[in-house]
N, C-alpha and C positions, 0 to 999 in steps of 0.2 A: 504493500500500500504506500509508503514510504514513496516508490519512484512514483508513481503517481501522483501523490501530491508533488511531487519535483517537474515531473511537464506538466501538470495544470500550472504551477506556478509559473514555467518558463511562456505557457501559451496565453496566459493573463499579462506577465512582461509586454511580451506582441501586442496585446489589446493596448498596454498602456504606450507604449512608443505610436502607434495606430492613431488615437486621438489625441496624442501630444501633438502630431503634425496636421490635425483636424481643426484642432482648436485654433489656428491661426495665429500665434503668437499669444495665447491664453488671451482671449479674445471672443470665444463665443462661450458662453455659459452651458449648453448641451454638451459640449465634447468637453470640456472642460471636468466636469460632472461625473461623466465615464471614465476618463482619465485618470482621476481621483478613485472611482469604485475600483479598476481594473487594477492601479499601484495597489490597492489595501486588501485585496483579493492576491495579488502576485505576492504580497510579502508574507499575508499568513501560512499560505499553502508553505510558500518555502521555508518558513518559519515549523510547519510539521515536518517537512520534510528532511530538517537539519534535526530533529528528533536521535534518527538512526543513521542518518548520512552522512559520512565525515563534511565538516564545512567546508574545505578547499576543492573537494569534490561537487557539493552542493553548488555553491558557489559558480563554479567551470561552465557546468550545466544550464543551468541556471539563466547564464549568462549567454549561454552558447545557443540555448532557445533564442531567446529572446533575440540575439543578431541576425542569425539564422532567417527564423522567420520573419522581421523586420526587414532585411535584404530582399526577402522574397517579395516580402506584401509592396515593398519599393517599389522594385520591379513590373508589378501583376497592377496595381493601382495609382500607383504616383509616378509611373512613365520613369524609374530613376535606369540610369545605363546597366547593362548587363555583357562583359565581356569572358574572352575565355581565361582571362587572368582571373578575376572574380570568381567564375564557374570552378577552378583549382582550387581558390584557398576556398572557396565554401566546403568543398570536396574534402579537404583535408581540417576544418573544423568537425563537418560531420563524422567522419574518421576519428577524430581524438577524443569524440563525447561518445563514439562508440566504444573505443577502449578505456574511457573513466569508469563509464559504467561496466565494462568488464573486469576490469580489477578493480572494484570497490567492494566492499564487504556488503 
């Protein structure tokens, strides 16, 4: 249960970068609002999730969501560039949150 609370927390991250760049420079009160839910929703879950998670580990992850899918959501919604240099180091993020999560207790 642990790693699950650890990507909800990382996919809540997502939500909150999501409407940080919605909110238009903390500028409209609706995304502003979510922004606010999604941070205090990403930090509890991660908050259970350092329960049994080492934190460096937690942390990693964590974090590694949240660029991850923030690059993407770039990408798919906010028109942001996407190269094959990009496409490698995502590649090899993805890689390294695979092996966190295999050598962690």
């Amino acid at each position: 249960m642990d790693w699950i609370y650890l990507i909800l927390a990382g996919l809540f991250e997502l939500g909150f970068s999501s409407f940080l760049k919605l909110s238009d420079g903390l500028t409209k009160p609706p995304a502003i609002l979510a922004l606010v839910s999604f941070g205090v929703l990403s930090v509890w879950f991660m908050s259970k999730a350092m329960q049994t998670i080492p934190m460096g580990t937690a942390y990693a992850v964590w974090t590694g969501i949240g660029a991850l899918g923030t690059i993407i959501m770039g990408v798919i919604f906010f028109q942001d560039p996407m190269s094959l240099g990009r496409l490698f180091f995502l590649g090899l993020l993805v890689f390294a949150l695979i092996g966190l999560k295999a050598t962690s207790p």
